[in-house]
C-alpha positions in Angstrom: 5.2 -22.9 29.5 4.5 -25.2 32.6 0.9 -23.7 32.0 0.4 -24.5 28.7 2.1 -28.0 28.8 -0.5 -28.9 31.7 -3.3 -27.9 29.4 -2.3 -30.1 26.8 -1.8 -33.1 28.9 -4.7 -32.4 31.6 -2.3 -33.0 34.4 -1.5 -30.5 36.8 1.3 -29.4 38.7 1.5 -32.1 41.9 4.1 -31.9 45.2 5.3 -29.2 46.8 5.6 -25.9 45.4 7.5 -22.8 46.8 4.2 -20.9 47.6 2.8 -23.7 49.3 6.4 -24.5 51.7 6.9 -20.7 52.3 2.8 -20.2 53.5 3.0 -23.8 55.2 6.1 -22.8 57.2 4.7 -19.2 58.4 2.2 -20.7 59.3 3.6 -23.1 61.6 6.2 -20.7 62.6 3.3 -17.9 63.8 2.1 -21.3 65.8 5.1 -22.1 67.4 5.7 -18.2 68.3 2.0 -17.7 69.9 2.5 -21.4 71.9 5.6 -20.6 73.3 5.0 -17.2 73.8 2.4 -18.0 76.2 4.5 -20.8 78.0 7.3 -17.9 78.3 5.0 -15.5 79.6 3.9 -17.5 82.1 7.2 -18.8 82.9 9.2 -15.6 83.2 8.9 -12.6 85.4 8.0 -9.4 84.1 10.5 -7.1 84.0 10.8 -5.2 87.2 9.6 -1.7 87.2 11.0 0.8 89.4 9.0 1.5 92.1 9.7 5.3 91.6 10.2 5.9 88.3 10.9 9.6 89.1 13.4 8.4 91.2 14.8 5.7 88.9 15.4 8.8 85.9 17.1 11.0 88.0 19.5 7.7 89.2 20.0 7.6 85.8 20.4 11.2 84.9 23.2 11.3 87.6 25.4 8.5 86.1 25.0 10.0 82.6 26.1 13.4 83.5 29.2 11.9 85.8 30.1 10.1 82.5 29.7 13.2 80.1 31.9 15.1 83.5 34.7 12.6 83.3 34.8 13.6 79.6 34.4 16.8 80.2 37.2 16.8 82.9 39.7 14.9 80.1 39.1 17.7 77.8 40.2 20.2 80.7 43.5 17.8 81.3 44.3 18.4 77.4 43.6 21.7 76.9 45.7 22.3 80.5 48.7 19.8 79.0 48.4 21.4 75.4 47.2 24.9 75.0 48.3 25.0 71.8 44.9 22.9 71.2 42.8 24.9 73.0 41.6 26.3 69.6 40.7 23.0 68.2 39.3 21.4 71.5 37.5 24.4 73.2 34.5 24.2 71.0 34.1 20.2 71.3 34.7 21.0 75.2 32.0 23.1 74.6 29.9 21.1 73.4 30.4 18.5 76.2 29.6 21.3 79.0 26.1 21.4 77.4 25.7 17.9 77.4 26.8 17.8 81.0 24.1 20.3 81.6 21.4 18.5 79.6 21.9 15.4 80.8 21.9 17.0 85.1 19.3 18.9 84.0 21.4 21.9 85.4 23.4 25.0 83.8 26.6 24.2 81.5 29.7 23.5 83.6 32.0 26.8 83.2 35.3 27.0 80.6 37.6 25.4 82.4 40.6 28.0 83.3 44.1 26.9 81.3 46.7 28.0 83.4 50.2 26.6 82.3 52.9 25.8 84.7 56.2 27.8 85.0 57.4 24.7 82.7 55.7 25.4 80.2 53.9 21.9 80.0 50.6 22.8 81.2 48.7 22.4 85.0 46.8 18.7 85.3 43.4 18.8 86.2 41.0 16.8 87.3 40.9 14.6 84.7 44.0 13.2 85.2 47.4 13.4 83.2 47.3 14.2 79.6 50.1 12.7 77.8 53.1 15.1 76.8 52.7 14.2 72.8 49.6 15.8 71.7 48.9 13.6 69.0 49.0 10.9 71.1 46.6 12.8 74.1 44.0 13.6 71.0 44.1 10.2 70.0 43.0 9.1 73.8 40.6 12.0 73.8 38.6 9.9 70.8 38.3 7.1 72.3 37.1 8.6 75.4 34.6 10.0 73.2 33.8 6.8 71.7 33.9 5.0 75.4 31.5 7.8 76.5 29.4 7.7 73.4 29.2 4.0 73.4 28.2 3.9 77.3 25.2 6.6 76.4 24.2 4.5 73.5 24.2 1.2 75.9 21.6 3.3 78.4 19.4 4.1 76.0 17.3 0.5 76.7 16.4 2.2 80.5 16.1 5.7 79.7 12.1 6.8 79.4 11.5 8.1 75.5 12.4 11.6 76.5 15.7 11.0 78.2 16.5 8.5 75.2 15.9 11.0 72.7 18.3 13.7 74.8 20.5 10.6 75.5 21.0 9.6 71.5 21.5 13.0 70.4 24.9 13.3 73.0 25.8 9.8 71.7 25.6 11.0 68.0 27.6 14.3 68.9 30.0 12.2 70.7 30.8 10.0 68.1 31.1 12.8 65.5 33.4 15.1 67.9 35.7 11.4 68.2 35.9 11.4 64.4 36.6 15.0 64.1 39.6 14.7 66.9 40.6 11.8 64.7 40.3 13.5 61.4 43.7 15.5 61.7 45.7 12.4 62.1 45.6 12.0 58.1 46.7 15.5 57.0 
């Protein structure tokens, strides 16, 4: 209708049209990006490299595995407190041995033995106390999950693309085993 009204009179559109502002602004916005991308080039350091990058993975390596082990030694704590759970938890435990593994680049860490006191409330292991409700001690195993999963996740920015890969798989498997430890709570 603009079209045919412009015809008619022989005027054109004039101004500003939204083409024109949108391919004006990219245009200085690609400017301003290669200007001061320069500047900050020359202005900032590169990031430093390790000087062993070898070296540097296996550092890294280390710390992920102690992680996944302090995990690994929580599920031990529960399953010691609570063997009642032991169905429920020894396959996620499981699961965490391997990551353990992966992540050392060794062999899985072995079943950890459940040996309950005379009591009757379980031995504590290395991971530390579990609490005596075991609703409330699968509720603090999620979020250890999530705490663990959320700490791989965070690495994943100096992990080299093979590591990374390894590195979000056990974040994804840790944030599904925290939902499925969570999942019971609504039965």
């Amino acid at each position: 209708m603009i079209t045919e009204k412009a015809e008619e009179t022989g005027v054109g559109r004039t101004g500003t049209t939204r083409r024109r502002a949108l391919l004006a602004t990219g245009a200085a916005a690609a400017a301003m990006v290669t200007a001061c991308s320069g500047d900050a080039a020359q202005e900032r350091p590169s990031r430093p490299r390790a000087a062993d990058p070898a070296r540097a993975e296996k550092a890294l390596r280390r710390r992920l595995a102690a992680r996944s082990q302090a995990l690994l030694d929580e599920y031990d704590a529960v399953i010691a407190r609570h063997p009642a759970l032991a169905g429920r938890l020894t396959p996620l435990r499981a699961d965490v041995a391997v990551h353990v593994a992966a992540l050392a680049g060794g062999k899985p860490a072995p079943a950890a033995p459940v040996s309950p006191s005379p009591s009757g409330s379980g031995s504590v292991v290395a991971g530390g106390p579990a609490t005596d409700d075991p609703a409330t001690a699968l509720k603090s195993l999620a979020a250890a999950e999530r705490r663990t999963s959320d700490a791989h996740t965070a690495s994943l920015t100096d992990a080299e693309p093979e590591l990374a890969r390894l590195l979000a798989s056990v974040a994804a498997a840790g944030a599904a085993h925290a939902y499925l430890l969570t999942k019971g709570d609504a039965r």
